[in-house]
VMD Tcl script that builds the backbone (N, CA, C; Angstrom):
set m [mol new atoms 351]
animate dup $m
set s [atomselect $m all]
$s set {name element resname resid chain x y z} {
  {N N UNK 1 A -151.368 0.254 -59.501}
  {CA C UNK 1 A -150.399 1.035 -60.228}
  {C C UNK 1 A -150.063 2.290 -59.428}
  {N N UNK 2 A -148.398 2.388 -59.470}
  {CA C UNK 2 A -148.398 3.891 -58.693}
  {C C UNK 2 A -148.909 5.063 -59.666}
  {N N UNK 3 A -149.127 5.975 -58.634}
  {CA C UNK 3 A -149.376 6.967 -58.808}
  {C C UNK 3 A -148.023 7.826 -60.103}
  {N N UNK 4 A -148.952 8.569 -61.028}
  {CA C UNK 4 A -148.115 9.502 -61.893}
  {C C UNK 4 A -147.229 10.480 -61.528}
  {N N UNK 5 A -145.635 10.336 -62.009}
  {CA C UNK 5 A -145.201 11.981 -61.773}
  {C C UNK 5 A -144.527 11.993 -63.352}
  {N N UNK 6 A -144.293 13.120 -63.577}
  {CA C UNK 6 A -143.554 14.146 -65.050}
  {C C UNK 6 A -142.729 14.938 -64.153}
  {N N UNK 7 A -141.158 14.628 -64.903}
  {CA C UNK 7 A -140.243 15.559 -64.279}
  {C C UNK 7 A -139.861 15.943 -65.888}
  {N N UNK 8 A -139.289 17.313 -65.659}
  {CA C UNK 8 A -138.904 17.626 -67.113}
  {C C UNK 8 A -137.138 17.751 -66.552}
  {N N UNK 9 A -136.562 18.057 -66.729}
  {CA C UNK 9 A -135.209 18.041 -66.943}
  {C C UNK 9 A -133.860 18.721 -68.089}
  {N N UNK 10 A -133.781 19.565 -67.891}
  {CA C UNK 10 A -133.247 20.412 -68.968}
  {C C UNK 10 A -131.870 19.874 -68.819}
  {N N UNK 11 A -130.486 19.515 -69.389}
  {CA C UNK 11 A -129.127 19.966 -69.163}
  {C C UNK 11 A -128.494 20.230 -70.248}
  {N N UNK 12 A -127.366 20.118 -70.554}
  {CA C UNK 12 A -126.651 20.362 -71.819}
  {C C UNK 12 A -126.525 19.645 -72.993}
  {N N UNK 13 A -127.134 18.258 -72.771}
  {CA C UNK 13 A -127.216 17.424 -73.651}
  {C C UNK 13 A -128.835 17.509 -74.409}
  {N N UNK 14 A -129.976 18.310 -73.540}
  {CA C UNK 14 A -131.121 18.412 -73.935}
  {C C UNK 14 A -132.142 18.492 -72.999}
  {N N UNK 15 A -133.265 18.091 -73.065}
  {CA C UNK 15 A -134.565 18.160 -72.787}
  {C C UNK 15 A -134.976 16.412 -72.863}
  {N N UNK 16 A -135.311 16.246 -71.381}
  {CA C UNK 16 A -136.203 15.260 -70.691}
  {C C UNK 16 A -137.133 15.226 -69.902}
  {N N UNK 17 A -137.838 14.212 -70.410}
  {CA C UNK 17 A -139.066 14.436 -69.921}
  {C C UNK 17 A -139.207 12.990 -68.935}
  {N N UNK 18 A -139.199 12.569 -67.761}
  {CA C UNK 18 A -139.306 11.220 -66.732}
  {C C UNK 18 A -140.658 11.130 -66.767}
  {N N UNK 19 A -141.099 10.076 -67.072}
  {CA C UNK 19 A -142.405 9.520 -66.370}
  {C C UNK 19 A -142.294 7.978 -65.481}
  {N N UNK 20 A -142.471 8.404 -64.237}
  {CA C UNK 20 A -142.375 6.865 -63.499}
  {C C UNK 20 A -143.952 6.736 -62.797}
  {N N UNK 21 A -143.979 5.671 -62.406}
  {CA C UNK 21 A -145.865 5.522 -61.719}
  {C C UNK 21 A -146.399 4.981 -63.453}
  {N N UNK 22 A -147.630 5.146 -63.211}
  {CA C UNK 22 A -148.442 4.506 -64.135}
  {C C UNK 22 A -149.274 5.783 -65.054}
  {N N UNK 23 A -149.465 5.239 -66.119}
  {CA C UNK 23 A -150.120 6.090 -66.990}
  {C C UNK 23 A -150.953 5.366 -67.733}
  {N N UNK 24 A -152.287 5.544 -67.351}
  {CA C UNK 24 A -153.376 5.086 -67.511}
  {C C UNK 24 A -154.414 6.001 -68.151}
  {N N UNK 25 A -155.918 6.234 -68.578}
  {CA C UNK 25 A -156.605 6.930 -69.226}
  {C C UNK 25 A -156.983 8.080 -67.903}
  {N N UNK 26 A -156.732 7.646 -66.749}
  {CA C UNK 26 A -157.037 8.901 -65.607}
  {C C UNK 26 A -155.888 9.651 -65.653}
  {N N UNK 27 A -154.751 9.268 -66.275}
  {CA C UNK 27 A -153.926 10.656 -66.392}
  {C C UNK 27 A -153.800 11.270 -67.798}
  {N N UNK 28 A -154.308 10.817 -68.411}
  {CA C UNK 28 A -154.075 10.884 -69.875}
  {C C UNK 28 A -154.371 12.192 -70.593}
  {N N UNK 29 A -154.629 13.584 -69.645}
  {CA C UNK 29 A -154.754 14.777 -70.065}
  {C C UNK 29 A -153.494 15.430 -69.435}
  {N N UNK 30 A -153.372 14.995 -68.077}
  {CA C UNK 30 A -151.949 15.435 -67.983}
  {C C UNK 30 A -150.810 14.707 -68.602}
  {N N UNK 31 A -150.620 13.737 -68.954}
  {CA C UNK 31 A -149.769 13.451 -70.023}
  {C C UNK 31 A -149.611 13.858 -71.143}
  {N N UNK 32 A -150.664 14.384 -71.836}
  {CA C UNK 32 A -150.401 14.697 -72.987}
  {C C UNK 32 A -150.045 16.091 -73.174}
  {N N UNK 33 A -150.698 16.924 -71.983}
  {CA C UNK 33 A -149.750 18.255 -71.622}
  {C C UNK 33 A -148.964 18.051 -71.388}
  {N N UNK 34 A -147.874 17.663 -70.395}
  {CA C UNK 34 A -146.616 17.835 -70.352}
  {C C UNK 34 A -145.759 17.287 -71.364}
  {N N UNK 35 A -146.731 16.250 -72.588}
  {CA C UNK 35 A -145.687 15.660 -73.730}
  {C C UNK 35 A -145.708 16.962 -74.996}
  {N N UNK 36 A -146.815 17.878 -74.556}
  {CA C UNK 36 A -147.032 19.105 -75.632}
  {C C UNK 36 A -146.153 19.794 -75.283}
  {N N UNK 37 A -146.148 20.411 -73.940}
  {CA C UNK 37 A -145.259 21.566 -73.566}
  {C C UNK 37 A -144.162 21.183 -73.718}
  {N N UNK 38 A -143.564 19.747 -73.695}
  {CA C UNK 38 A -141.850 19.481 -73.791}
  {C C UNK 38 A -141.458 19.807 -75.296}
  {N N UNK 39 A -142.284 19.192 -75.684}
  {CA C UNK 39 A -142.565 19.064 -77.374}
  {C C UNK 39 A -142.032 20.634 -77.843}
  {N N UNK 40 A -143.156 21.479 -77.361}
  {CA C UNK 40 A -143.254 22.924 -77.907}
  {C C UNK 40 A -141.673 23.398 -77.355}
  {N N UNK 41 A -140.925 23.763 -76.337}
  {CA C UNK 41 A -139.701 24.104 -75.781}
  {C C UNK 41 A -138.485 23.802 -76.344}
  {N N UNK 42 A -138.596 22.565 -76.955}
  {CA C UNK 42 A -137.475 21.670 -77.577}
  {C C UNK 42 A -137.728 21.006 -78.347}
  {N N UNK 43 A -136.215 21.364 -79.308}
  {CA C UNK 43 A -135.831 20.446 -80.506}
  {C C UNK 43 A -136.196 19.376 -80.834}
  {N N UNK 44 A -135.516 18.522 -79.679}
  {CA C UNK 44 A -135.611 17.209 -79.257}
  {C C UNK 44 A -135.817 16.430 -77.724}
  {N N UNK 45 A -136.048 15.603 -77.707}
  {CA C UNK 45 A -136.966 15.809 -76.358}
  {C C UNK 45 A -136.714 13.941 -75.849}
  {N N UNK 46 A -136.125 13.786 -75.020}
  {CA C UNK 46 A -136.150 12.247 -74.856}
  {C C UNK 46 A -137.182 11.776 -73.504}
  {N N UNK 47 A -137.578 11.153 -73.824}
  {CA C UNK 47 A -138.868 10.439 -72.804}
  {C C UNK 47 A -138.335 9.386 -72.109}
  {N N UNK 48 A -138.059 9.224 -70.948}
  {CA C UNK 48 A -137.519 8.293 -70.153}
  {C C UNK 48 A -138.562 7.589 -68.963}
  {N N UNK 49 A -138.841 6.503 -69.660}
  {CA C UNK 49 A -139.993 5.611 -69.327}
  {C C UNK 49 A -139.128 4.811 -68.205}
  {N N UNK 50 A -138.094 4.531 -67.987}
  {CA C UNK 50 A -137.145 3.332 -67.550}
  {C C UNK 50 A -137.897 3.425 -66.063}
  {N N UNK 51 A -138.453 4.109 -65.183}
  {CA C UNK 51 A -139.393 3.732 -64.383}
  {C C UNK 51 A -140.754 4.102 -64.495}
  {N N UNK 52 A -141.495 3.828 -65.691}
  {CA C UNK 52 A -142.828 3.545 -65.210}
  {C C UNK 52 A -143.108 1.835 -64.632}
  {N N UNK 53 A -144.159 2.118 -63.942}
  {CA C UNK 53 A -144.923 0.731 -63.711}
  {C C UNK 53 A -145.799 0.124 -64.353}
  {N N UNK 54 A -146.307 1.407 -65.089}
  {CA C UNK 54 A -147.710 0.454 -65.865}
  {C C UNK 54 A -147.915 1.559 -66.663}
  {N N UNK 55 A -148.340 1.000 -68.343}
  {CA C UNK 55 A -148.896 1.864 -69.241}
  {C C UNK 55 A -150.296 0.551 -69.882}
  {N N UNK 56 A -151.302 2.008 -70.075}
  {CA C UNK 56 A -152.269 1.495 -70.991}
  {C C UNK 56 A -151.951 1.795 -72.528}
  {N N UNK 57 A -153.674 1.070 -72.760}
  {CA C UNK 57 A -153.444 1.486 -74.352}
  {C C UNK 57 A -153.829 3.188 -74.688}
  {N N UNK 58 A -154.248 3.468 -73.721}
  {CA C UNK 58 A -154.115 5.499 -74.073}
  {C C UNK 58 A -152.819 6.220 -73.777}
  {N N UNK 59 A -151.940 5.554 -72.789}
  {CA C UNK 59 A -150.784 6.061 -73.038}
  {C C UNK 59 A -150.007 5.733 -74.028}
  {N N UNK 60 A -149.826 4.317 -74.470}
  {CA C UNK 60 A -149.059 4.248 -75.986}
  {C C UNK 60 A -149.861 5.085 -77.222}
  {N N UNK 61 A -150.677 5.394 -77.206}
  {CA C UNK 61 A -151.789 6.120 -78.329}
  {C C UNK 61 A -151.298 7.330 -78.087}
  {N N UNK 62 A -151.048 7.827 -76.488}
  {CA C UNK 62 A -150.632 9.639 -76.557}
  {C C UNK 62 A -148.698 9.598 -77.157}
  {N N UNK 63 A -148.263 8.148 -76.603}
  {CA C UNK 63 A -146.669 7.981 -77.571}
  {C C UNK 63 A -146.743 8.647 -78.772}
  {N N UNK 64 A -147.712 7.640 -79.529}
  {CA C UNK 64 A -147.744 7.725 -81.007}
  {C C UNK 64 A -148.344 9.178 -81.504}
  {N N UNK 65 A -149.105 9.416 -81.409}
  {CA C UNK 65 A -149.502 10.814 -81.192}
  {C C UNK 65 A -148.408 12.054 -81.376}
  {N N UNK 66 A -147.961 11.687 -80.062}
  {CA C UNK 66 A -146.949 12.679 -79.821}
  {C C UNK 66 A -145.636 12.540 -80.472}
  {N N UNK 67 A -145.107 11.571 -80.919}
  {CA C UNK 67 A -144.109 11.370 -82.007}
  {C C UNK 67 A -144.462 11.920 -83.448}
  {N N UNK 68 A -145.750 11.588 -83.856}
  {CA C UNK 68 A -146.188 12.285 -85.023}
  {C C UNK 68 A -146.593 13.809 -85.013}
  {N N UNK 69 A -146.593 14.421 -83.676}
  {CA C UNK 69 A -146.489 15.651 -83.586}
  {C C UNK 69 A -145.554 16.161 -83.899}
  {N N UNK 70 A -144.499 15.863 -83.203}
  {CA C UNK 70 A -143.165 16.060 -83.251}
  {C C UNK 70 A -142.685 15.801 -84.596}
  {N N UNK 71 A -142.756 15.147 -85.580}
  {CA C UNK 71 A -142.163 14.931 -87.073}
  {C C UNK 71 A -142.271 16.084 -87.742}
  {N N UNK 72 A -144.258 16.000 -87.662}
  {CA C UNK 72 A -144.999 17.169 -88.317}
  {C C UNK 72 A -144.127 18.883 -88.226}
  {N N UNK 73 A -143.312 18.667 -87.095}
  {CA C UNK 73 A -142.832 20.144 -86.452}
  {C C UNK 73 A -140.905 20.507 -86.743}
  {N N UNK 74 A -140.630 18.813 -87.104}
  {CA C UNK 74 A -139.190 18.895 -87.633}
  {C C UNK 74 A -138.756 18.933 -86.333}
  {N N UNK 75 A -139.349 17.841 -85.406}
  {CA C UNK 75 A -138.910 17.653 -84.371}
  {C C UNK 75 A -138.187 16.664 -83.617}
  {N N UNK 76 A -137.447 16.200 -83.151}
  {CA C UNK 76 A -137.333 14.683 -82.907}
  {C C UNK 76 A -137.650 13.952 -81.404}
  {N N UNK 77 A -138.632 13.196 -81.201}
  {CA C UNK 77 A -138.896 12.697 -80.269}
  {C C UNK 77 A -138.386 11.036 -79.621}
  {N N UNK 78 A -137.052 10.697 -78.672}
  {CA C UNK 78 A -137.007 9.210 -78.338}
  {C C UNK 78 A -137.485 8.953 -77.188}
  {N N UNK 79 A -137.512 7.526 -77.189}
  {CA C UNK 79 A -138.040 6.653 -75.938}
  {C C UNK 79 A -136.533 6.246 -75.325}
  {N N UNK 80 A -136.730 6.478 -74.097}
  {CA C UNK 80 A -135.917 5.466 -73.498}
  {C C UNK 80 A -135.931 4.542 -72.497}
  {N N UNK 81 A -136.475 3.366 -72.709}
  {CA C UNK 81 A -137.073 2.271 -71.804}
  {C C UNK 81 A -136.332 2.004 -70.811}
  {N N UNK 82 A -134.905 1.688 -70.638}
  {CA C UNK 82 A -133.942 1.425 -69.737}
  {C C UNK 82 A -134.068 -0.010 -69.813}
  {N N UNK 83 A -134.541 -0.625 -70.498}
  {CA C UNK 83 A -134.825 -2.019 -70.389}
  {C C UNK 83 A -135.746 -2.466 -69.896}
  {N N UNK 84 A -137.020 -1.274 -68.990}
  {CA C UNK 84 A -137.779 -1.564 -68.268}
  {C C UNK 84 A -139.068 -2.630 -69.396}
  {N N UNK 85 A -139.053 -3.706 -68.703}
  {CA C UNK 85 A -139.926 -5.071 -68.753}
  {C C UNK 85 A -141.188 -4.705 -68.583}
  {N N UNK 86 A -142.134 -4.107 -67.741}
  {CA C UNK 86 A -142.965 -3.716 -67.727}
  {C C UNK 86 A -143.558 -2.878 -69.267}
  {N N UNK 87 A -142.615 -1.655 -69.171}
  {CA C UNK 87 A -143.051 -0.740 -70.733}
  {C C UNK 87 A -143.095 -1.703 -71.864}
  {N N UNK 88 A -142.066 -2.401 -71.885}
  {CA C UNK 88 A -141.784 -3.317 -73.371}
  {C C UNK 88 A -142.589 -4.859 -73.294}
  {N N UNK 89 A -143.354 -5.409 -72.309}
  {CA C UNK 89 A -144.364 -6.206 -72.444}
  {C C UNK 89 A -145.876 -5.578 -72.395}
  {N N UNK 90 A -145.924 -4.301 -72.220}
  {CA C UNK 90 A -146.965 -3.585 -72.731}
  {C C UNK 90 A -147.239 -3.422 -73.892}
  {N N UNK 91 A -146.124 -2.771 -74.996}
  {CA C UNK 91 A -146.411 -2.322 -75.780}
  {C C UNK 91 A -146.345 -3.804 -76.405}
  {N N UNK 92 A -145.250 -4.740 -76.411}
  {CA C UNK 92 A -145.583 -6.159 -77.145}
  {C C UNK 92 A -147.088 -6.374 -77.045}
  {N N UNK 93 A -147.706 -6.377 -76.170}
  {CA C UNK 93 A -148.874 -7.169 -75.791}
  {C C UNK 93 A -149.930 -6.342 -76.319}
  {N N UNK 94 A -149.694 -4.897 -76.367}
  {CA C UNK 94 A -150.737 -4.210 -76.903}
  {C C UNK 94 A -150.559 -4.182 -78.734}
  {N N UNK 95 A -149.605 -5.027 -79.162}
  {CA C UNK 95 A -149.152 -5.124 -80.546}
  {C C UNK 95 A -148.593 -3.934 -80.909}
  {N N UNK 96 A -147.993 -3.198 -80.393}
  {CA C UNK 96 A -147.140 -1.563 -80.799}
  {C C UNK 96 A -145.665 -1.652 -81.191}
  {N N UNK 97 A -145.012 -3.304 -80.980}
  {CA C UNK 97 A -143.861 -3.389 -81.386}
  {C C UNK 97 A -144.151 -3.831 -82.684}
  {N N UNK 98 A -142.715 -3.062 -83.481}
  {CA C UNK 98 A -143.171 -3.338 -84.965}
  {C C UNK 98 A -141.954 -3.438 -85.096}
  {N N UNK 99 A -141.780 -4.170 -86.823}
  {CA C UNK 99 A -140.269 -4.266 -87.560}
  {C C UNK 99 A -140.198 -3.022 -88.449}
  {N N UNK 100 A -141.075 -2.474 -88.868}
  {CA C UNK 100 A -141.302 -1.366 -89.530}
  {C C UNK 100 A -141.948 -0.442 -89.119}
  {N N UNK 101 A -142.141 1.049 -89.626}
  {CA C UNK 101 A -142.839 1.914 -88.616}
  {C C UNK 101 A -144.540 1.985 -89.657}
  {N N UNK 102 A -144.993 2.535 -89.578}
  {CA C UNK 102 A -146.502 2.546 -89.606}
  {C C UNK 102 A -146.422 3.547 -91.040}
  {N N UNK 103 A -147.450 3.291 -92.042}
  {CA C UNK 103 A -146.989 4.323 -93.461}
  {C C UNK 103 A -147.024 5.587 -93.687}
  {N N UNK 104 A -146.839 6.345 -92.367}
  {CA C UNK 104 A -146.682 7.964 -92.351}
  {C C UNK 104 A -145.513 8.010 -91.899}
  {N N UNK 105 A -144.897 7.166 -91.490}
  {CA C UNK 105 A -142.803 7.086 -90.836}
  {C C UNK 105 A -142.287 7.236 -91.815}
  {N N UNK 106 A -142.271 8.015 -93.058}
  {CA C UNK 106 A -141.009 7.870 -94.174}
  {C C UNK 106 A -139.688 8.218 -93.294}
  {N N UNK 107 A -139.435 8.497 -92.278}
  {CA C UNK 107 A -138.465 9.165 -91.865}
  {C C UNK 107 A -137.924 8.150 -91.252}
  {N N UNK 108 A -138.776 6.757 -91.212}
  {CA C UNK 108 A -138.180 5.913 -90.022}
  {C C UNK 108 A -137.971 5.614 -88.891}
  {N N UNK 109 A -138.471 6.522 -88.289}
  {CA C UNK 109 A -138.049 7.329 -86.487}
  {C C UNK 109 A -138.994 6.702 -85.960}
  {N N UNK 110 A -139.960 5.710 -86.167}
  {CA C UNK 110 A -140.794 4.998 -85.675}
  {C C UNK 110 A -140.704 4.641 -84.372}
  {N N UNK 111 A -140.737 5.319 -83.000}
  {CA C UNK 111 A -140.455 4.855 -81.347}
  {C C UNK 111 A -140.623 3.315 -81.269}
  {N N UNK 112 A -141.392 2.432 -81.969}
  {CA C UNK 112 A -141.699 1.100 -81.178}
  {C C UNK 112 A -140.830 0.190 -82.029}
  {N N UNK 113 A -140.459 1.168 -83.148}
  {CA C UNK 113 A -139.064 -0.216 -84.003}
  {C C UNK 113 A -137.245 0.053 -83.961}
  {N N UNK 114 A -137.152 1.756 -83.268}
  {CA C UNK 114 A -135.471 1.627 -83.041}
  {C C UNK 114 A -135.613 2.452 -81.166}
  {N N UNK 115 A -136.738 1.875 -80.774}
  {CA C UNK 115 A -136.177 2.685 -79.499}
  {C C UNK 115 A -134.897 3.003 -78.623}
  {N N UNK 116 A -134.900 3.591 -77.867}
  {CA C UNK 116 A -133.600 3.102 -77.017}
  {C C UNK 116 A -133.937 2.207 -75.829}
  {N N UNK 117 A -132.251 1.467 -75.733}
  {CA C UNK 117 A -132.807 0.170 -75.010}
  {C C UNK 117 A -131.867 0.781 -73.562}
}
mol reanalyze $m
mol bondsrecalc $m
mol representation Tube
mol addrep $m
């Protein structure tokens, strides 16, 4: 798996956050900082996975996590896969795709049931 980078990305449309390389439990403290600090800065915050190579099950856990941070704060957090095959046979395989979101989603905003494609 490559190696991790976090680009954040500010422009007029918002706050992004890139993760390409792999995110595995050896990065999984710097991930979850840079998903706090984006979090804390902005409204809304889109996560653009469309080049990672590889996620574990601690990076979909810091997803979920961090989406329910973000609710808790009246925040809004999306995914945006790009279609990437890799992210979306992860989370299939790790069972994280759902038709419904999990019973603390009253809001619906559930990342693994309307992501962006």
């Amino acid at each position: 798996m490559d190696e991790v980078k976090l680009e954040r990305l500010t422009d007029p449309q918002g706050t992004t956050l890139k993760v390409s390389g792999g995110v595995t439990i050896c990065e999984a403290r710097d991930f979850r900082e840079a998903l706090l600090a984006a979090l804390e800065e902005a409204p809304e915050l889109r996560l653009d996975v469309s080049e990672l190579t590889g996620i574990d099950l601690t990076g979909m856990q810091l997803l979920c996590a961090a989406h329910q941070s973000a609710r808790r704060r009246g925040k809004e957090l999306r995914v945006y896969d790009g279609g990437n095959a890799t992210f979306r046979e992860a989370a299939k395989g790790a069972g994280f795709q759902r038709h419904s979101g999990c019973p603390q989603d009253r809001a619906c905003s559930c990342i693994w049931v309307r992501g962006e494609s």
